[in-house]
C-alpha positions as CSV (number, residue, x, y, z in Angstrom):
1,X,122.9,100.3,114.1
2,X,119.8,100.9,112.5
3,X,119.2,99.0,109.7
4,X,117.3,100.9,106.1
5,X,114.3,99.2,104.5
6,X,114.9,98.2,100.7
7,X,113.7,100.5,98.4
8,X,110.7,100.1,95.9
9,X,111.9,99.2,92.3
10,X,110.4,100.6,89.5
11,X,109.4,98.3,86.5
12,X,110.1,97.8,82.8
13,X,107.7,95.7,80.9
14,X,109.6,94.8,77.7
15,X,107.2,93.2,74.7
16,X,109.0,91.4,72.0
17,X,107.1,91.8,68.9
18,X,106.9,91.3,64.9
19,X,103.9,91.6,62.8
20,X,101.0,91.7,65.8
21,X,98.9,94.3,64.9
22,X,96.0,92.3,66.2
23,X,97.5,91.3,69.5
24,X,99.4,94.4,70.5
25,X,96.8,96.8,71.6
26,X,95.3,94.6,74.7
27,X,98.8,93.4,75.5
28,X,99.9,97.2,76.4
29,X,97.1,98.2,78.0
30,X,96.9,94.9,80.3
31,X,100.7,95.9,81.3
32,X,100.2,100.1,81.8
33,X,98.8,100.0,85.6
34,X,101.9,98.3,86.3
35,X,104.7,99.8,83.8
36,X,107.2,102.2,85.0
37,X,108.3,102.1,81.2
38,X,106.8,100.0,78.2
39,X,109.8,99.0,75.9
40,X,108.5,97.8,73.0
41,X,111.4,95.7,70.9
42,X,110.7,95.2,67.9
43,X,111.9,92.8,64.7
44,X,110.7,94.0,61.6
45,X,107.3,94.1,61.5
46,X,105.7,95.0,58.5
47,X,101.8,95.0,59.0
48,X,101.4,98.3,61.1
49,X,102.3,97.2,64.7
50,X,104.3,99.6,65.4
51,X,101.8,102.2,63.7
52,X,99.3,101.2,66.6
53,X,102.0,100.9,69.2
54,X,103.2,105.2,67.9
55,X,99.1,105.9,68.4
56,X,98.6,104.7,71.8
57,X,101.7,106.4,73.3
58,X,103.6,106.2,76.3
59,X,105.8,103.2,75.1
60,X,109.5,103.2,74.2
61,X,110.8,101.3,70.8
62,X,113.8,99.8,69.7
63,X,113.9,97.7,66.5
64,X,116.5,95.2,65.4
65,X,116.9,92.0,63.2
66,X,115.8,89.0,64.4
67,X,118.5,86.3,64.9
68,X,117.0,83.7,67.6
69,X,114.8,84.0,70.7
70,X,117.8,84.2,72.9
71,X,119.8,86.5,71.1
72,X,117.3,89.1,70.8
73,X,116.1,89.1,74.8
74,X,119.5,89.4,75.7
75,X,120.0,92.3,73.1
76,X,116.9,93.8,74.5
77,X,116.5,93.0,78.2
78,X,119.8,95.3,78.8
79,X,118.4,98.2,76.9
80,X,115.4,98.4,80.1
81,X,115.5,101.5,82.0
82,X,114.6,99.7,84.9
83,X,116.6,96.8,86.7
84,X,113.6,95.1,87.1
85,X,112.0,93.4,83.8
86,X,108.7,91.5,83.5
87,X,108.7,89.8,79.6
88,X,105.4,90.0,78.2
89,X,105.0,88.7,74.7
90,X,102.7,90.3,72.4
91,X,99.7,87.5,72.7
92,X,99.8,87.2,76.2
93,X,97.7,89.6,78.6
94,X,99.2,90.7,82.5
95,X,95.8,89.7,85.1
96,X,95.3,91.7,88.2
97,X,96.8,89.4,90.5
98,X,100.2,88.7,88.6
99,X,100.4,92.7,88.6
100,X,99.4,93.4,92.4
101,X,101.7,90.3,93.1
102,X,104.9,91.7,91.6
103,X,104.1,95.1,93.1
104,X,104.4,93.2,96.3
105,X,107.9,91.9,95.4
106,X,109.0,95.3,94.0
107,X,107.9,96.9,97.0
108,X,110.5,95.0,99.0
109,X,112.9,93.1,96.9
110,X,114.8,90.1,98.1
111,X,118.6,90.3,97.4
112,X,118.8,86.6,97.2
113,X,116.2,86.6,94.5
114,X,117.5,87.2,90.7
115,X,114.6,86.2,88.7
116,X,111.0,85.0,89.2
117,X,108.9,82.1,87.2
118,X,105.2,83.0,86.3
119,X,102.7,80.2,85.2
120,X,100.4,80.7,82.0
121,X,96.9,80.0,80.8
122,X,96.8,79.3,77.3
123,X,93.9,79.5,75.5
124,X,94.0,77.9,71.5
125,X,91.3,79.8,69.2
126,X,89.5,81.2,72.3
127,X,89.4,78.3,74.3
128,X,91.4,77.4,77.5
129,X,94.1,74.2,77.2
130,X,93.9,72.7,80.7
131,X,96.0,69.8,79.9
132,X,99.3,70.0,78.0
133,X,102.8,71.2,79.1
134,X,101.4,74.7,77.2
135,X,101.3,76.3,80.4
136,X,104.5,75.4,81.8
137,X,105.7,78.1,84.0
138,X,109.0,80.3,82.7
139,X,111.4,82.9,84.2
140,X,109.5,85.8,83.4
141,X,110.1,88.7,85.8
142,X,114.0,89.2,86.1
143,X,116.8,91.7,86.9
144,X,118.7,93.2,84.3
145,X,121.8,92.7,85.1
146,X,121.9,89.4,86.9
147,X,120.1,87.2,83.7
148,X,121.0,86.0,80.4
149,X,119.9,83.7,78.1
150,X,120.7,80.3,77.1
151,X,121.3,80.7,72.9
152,X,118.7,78.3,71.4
153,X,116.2,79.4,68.2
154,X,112.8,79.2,70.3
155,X,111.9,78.6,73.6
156,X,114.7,80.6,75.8
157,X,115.3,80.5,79.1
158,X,117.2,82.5,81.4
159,X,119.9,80.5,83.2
160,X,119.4,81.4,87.0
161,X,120.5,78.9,89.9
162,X,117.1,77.3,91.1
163,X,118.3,78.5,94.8
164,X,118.0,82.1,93.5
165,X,114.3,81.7,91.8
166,X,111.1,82.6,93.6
167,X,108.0,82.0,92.1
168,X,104.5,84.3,91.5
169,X,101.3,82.6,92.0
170,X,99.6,84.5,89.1
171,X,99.0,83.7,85.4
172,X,99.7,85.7,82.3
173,X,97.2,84.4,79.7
174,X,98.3,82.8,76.4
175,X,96.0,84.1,73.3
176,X,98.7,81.8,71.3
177,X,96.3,81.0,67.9
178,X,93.6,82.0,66.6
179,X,93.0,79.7,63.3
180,X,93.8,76.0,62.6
181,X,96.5,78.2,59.9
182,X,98.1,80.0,62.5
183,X,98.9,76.6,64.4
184,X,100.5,75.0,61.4
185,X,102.5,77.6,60.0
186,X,104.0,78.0,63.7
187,X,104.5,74.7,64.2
188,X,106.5,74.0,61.1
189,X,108.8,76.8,61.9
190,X,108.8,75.8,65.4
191,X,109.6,72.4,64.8
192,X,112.5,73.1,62.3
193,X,114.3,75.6,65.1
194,X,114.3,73.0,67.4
195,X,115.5,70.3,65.3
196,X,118.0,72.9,64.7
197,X,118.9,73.4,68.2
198,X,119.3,70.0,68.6
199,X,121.7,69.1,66.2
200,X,123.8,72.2,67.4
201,X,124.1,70.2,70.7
202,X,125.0,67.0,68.5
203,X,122.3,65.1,69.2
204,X,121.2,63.1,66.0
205,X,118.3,61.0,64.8
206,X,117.3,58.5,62.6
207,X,114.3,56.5,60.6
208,X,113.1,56.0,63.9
209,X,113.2,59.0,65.7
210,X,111.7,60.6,62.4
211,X,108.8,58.2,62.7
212,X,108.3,59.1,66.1
């Protein structure tokens, strides 16, 4: 019985995007050596994005309403052409060894593997945050068909058994904010969603936790 070798997987990098015109350009081109197909999904932006994204070429683009972070990976994740997808948002940038590293996996994929988490450097107007739970590592790399996402309004995760995780020793780096304005406009909408989020899972507050 001779046994066949696993085939090499191709890879589709999917970007969700809205309104990141100035963002967008070095995000695709840190993610073409790597690509097997750019899906670009996009949620209504309105500031030329997708005007840059039509220049540059070689990416595909599906546009739809934004509901919540969940909802929209798992109405674009499916669309991939590939069965392997690495998530890159639109401020983030792929490095050399987090692409060579998942070429290795692709090369040879693991059946016992459905998803893969990826570690971060984020970097606040320019500078690198070395201490915060910023660069908390996520599910980044997954299959297609094997992963969806728990409904929440920021911050989704994929829900994968730990026992069928692996995990990539390269970073993607975070250009999260550029201006003190940026910061605070994100995290009042930020911190609304997840109040949100909470109270959907009937967890409640008071004086206290307010104060807090």
């Amino acid at each position: 019985c001779i046994m066949k070798a696993p085939m090499s997987e191709r890879l589709t990098v999917l970007i969700p995007c809205k309104d990141e015109r100035k963002n967008i350009r070095l995000c695709i081109e840190s993610v073409r050596a790597i690509a097997d197909e750019i899906l670009l999904a996009d949620s209504g932006s309105t500031d030329g994005t997708l005007e840059i994204v039509r220049q540059m070429g070689g990416c595909r683009i599906i546009e739809r309403e934004y509901i919540n972070h969940g909802d929209f990976l798992d109405w674009a994740v499916p669309q991939a052409k590939y069965r392997w997808v690495l998530v890159v948002d639109a401020d983030e940038r792929l490095t050399e060894r987090l692409a060579r590293e998942i070429k290795q996996v692709l090369a040879r994929p693991p059946d016992e593997i459905d998803a893969y988490w990826v570690s971060f450097q984020c970097f606040f107007m320019g500078h690198p945050v070395r201490f915060s739970r910023w660069n908390t590592p996520a599910l980044r790399l997954v299959h297609r068909d094997r992963c969806r996402n728990r409904q929440c309004r920021v911050h989704p995760e994929f829900l994968v058994p730990r026992e069928r995780t692996g995990k990539l020793s390269g970073k993607l780096l975070h250009y999260s904010f550029w201006t003190y304005n940026e910061y605070f406009r994100k995290y009042e909408k930020y911190t609304q969603w997840v109040a949100e989020d909470r109270w959907d899972r009937g967890k409640r507050t008071g004086v206290f936790g307010l104060l807090v």
